[in-house]
C-alpha positions in Angstrom: 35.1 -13.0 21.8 37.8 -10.4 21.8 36.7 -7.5 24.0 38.1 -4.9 21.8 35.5 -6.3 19.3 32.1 -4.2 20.1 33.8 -1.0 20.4 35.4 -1.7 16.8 32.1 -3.1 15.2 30.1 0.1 16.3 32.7 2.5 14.9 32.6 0.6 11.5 29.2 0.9 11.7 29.0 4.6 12.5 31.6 5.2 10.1 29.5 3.7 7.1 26.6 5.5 8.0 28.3 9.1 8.4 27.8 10.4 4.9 25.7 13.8 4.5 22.0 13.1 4.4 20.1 13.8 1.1 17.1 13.7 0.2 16.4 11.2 -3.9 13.0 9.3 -4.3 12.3 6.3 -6.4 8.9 6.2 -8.6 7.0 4.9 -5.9 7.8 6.7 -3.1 8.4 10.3 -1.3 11.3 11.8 -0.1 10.9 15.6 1.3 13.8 17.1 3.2 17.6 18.0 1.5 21.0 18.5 2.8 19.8 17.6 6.2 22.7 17.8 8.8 23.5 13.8 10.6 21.6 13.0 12.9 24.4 13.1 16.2 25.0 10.3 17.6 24.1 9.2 21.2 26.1 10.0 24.5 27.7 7.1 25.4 26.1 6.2 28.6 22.7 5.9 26.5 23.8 3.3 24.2 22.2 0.4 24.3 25.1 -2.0 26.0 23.6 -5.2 26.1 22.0 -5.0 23.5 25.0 -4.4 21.6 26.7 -7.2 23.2 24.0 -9.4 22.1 24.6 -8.0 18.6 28.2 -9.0 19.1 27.4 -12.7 20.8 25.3 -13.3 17.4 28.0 -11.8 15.2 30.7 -13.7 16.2 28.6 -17.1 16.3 27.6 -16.7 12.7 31.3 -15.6 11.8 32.9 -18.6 12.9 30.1 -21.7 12.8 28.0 -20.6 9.8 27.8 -23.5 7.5 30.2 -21.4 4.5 32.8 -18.8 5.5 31.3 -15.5 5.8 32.7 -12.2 5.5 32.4 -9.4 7.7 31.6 -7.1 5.5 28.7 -9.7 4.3 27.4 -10.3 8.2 27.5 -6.3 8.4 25.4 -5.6 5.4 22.9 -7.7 6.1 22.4 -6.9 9.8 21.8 -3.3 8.4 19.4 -4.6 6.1 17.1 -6.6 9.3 17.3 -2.9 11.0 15.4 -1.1 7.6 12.9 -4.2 7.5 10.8 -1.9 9.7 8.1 -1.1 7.3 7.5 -2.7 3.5 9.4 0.8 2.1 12.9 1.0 4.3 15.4 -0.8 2.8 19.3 -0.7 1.7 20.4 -0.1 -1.7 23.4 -0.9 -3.4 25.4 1.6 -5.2 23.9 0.6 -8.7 20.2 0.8 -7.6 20.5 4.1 -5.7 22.2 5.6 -8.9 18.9 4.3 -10.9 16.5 5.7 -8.2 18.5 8.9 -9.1 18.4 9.0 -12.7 14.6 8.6 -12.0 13.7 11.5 -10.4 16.1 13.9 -12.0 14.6 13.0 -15.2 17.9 12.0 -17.0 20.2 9.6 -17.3 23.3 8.6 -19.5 22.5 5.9 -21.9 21.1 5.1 -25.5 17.3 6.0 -24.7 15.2 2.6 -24.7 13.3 1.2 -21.6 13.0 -3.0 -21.9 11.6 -5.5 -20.2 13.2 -9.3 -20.0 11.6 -11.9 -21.7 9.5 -15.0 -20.1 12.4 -17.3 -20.7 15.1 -14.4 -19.7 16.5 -14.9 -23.2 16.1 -11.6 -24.8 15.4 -8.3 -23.7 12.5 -6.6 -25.6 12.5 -2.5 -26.1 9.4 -1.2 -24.9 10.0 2.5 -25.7 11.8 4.5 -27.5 12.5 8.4 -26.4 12.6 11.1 -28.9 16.1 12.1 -30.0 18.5 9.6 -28.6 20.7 7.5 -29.5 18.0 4.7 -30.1 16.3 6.9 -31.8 18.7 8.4 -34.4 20.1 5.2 -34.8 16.0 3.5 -35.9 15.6 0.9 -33.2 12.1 0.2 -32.7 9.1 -1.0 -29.9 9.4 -5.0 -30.0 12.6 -5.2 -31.5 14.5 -8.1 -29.1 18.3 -7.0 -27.7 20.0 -10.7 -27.8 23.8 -9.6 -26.7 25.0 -6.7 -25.1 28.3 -6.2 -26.3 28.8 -9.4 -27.7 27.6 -11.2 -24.7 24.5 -12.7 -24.3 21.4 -11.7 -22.7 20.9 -14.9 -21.1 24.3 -14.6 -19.4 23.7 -11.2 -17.9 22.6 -10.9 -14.5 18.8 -10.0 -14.8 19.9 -7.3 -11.8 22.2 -5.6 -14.0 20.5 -5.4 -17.1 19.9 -1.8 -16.7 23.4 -0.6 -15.4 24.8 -2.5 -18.4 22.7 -0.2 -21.1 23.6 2.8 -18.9 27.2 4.1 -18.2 29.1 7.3 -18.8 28.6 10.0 -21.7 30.2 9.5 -24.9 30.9 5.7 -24.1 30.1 3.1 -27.2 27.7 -0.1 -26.8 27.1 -2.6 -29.2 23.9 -4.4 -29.0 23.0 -7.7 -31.7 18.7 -7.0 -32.4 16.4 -9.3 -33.6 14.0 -8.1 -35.9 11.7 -10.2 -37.7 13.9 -13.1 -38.0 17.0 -10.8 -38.9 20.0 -10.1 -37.1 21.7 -6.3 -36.5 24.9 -5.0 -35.1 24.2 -1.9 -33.9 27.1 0.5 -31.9 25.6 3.5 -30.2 27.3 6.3 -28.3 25.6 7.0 -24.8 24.4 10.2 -24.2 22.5 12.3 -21.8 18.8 10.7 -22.2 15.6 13.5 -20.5 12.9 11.0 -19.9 9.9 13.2 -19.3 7.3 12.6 -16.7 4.0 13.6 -19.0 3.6 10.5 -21.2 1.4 11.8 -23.1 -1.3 15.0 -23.9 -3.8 15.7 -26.0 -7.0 17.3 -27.4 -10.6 15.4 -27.2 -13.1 16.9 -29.2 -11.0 20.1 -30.0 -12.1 21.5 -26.0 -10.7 19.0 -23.7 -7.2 18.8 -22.2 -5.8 15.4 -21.6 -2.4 14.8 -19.7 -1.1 11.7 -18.5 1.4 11.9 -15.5 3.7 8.9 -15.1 5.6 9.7 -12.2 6.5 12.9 -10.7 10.1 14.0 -11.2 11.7 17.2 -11.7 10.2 19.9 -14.2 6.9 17.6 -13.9 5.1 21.1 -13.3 6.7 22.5 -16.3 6.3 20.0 -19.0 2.1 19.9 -18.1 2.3 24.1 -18.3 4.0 23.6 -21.7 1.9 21.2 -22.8 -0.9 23.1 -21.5 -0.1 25.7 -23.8 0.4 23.6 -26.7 -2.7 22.2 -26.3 -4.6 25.9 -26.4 -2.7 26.8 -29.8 -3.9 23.8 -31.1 -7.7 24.5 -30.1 -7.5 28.0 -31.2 -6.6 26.6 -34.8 -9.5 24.9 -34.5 -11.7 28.1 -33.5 -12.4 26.3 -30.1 -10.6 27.3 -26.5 -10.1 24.8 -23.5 -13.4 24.1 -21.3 -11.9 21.3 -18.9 -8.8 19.3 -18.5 -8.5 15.7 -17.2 -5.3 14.6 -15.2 -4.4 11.7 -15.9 -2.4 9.7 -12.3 -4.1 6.4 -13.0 -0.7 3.6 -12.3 1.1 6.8 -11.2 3.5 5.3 -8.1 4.4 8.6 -6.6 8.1 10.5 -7.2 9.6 13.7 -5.7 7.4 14.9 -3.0 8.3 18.6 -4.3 6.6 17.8 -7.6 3.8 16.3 -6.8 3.1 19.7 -4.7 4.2 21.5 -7.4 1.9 19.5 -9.3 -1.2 20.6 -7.0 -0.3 24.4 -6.7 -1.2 24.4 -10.6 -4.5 24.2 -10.0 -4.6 26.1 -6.7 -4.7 29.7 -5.9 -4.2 29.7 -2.1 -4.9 27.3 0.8 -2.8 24.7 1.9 -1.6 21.4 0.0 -0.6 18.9 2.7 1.5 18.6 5.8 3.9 16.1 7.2 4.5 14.6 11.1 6.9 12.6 12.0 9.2 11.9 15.5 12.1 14.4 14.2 11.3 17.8 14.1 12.9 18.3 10.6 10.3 16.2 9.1 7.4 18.2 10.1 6.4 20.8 7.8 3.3 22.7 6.3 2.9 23.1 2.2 1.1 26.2 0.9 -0.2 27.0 -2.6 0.8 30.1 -4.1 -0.9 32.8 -6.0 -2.4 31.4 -9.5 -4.5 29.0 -10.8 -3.6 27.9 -14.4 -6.6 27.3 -15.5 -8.6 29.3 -13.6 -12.7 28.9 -14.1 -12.1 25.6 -16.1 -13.7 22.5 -15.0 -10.5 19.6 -13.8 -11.0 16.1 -13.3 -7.9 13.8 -11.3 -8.0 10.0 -12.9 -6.7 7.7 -10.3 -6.7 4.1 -10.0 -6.0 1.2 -7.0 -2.3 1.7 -8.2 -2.1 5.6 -8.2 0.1 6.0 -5.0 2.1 8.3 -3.0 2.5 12.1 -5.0 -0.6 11.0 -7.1 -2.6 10.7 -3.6 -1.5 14.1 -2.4 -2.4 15.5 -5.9 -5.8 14.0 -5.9 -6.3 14.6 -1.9 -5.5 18.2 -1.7 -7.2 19.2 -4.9 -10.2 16.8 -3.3 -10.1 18.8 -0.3 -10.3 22.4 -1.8 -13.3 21.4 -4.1 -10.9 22.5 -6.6 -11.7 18.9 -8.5 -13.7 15.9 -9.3 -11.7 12.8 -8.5 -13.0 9.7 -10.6 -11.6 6.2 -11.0 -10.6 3.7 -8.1 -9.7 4.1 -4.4 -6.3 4.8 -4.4 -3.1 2.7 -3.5 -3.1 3.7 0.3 0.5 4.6 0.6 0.7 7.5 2.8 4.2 8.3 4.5 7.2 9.6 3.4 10.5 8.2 2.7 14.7 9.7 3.1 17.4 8.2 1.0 20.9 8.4 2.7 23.8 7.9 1.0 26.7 5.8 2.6 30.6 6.6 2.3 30.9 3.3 -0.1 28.6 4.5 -2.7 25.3 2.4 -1.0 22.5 4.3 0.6 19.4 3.3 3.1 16.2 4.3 2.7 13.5 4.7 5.6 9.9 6.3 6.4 10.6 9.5 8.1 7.5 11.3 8.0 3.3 10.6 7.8 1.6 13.1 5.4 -1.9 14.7 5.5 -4.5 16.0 3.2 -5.5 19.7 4.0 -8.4 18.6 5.9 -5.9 16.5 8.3 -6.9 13.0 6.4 -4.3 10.5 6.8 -4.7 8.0 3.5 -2.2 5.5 4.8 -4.1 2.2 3.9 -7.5 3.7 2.9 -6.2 5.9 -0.1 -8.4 8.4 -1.5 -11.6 7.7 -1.8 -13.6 9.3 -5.3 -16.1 11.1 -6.0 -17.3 9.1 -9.0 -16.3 5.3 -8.6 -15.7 4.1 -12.3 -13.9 0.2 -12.0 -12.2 -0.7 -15.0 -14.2 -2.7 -17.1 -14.5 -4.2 -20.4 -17.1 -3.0 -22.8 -18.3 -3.0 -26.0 -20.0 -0.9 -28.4 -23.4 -1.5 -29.9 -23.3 -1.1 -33.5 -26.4 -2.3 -34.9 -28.8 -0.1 -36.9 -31.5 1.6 -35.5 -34.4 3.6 -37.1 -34.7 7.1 -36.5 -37.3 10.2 -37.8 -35.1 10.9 -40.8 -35.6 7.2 -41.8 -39.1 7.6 -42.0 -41.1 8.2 -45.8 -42.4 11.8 -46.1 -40.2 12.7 -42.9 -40.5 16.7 -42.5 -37.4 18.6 -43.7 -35.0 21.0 -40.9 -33.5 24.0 -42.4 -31.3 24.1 -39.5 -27.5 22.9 -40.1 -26.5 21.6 -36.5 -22.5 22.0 -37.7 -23.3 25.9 -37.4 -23.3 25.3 -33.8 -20.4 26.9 -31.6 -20.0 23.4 -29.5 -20.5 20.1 -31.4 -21.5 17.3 -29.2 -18.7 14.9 -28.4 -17.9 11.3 -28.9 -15.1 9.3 -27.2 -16.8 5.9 -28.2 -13.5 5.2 -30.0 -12.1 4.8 -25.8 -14.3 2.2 -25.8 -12.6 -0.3 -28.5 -9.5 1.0 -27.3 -10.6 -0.5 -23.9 -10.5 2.4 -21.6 -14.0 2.7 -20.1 -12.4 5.0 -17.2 -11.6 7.6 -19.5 -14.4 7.4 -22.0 -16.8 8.4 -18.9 -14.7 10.7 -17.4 -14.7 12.5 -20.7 -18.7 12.6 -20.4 -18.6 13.6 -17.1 -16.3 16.3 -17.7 -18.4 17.4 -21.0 -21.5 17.4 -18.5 -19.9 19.9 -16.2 -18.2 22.4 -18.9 -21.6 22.2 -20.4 -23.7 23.1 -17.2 -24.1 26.0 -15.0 -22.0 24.0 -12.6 -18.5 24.2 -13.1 -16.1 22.4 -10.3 -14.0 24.9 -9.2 
């Protein structure tokens, strides 16, 4: 081996690496710090010689005796990619994944508006979901229609890998997708266009007093679509001479997002006090996050719904509101997942991703393995309604009359039994429990 080589093989190295550090997220996990100055590199009499030499010895070995020719560029990569197999979250991403992770947690992205999955036999792709508005939209494709060719190629034939990247692309750029719909064929061309995919899947009014919102992921504006919704939902009850007396959270298969949301999430329901804290070996990536002044829903009972696969932002949400007494957690013991990771972009478009930082609840709980722990357990079950006839007073002969009409009172009881066929026990009994609270003495607060 050359001895010019390990001198040239750590510069390339360097040199790929040197890009500003940023701070993206995917889904499911946390990334905290921005526009973070690089990390300078060591004096030279502290780099690990021999090491490096070692590094070298191995390099050159696979480079010329592998069993196939091997590029550089290939040996390099996947060295880098051995050095992030640290921990199951620290990885390397190339170009086309990092821009997904991207379009993620800004909340928008250029393409037609559907999310897919592939099918068993990686024949078709099969639209999932439409979003309001887009291309997709305007143009009437629907859930469970099946995408065969994309641009006249087939699905088949497309690298499941890039299946996404091929849908996306730039604004204003056509696609042609062939769909089958019940045994018919359509061309359709669509123009790409700017596509907001909101984080709050869904909200809603139970028994014309209580506030649903389901969270999928925390993203940018994630605090902003649940206040506008939040007011939405308080119009709606006042058409119905009603008013708001709790609200359920909904973070059940949420995998976590933009640490910044997810507190921004928390200090909705906070009025002071702190949120969580992070440690880690760098100074940069130790910091304290306080609530500021105002509760949203101040006075009004709040119930978090997790589950084992709410992780990450959804455990900070859940742990700091647990802490406070500011809410009821019900559900399943969380995911576990409690550290933080940084996205760095490299010069060729790629970026690395590694844990940086631990994170705390406010009452210095680490949930990394353990999760967050309820305080109702409710496992998700299967159940059933019992809908035979029973006899009651009013069946009886010669029964005494009531001149009372119990739909003259101010708050009807409720029933969620319709949860039930719809199979989701958790939130049919968090419902009840909530109704329990707003109608005690003993609001959570």
């Amino acid at each position: 081996m050359k001895k010019q080589m390990l001198p040239l093989l750590f510069f390339w190295i360097l040199s790929t690496l040197s890009a500003p550090l940023i701070a993206k997220e995917t889904t499911d996990i946390i990334i905290e710090q921005q526009n973070i100055e690089l990390i300078s590199k060591p004096e030279p009499s502290k780099m690990p010689i021999d090491e490096l030499r070692l590094f070298s010895d191995i390099f050159e070995q696979l480079k010329n005796n592998y069993v196939d020719p091997i590029s550089d560029k290939e040996l390099i990569q996947n060295a880098i990619k051995g050095m992030l197999a640290l921990d199951p979250h620290s990885k390397y991403y190339p170009k086309e994944e990092y821009q997904r992770i991207q379009n993620q947690t800004s909340g928008s992205f250029a393409g037609i508006g559907i999310e897919t999955r592939l099918d068993a036999n990686h024949q078709v792709l099969i639209i999932e979901k439409v979003f309001d508005n887009s291309p997709a939209f305007k143009a009437q494709l629907k859930v469970k229609d099946q995408i065969t060719k994309i641009n006249n190629e087939d699905v088949s034939m497309i690298n499941p890998k890039e299946y996404e990247n091929t849908l996306q692309g730039k604004v204003d750029t056509n696609i042609t997708l062939t769909i089958l719909r019940e045994g018919e064929t359509f061309d359709y061309t669509l123009k790409r266009q700017n596509i907001h995919t909101p984080s709050l899947s869904n909200a809603q009014l139970y028994n014309h007093e209580f506030a649903y919102f389901k969270l999928g992921r925390f993203q940018q504006k994630s605090d902003e679509e649940l206040v506008n919704a939040l007011m939405a939902l308080e119009v709606e009850a006042k058409t119905e001479n009603s008013e708001i007396h709790g609200v359920i959270l909904d973070l059940r298969d949420n995998r976590g997002g933009l640490l910044t949301a997810a507190i921004a999430v928390a200090d909705l329901f906070l009025d002071e006090g702190l949120i969580t804290y992070t440690s880690g070996q760098s100074e940069r990536f130790k910091d304290r996050y306080e609530a500021k002044k105002g509760d949203i829903i101040t006075d009004i009972p709040l119930i978090i719904l997790i589950n084992s696969q709410s992780a990450s932002g959804s455990e900070i949400v859940a742990g700091a509101l647990q802490d406070h007494s500011r809410a009821l957690i019900v559900g399943e013991r969380s995911y576990g997942k409690g550290s933080i990771q940084s996205i760095q972009p490299l010069k060729n478009g790629d970026a690395i991703r590694y844990t940086s930082a631990r994170y705390y609840t406010p009452n210095g709980n680490s949930i990394q393995n353990y999760g967050i722990t309820p305080d109702v357990i409710l496992p998700n079950i299967s159940a059933k309604i019992n809908t035979q006839e029973t006899s009651r007073e009013v069946d009886n002969i010669g029964h005494l009359e009531n001149s009372n009409d119990p739909n003259n009172q101010s708050r009807m009881p409720a029933n969620f039994a319709d949860l039930i066929e719809q199979g989701d026990f958790p939130l049919y009994e968090a419902l009840n429990i909530l109704k329990a609270i707003s109608y005690s003495s003993n609001i959570v607060k």
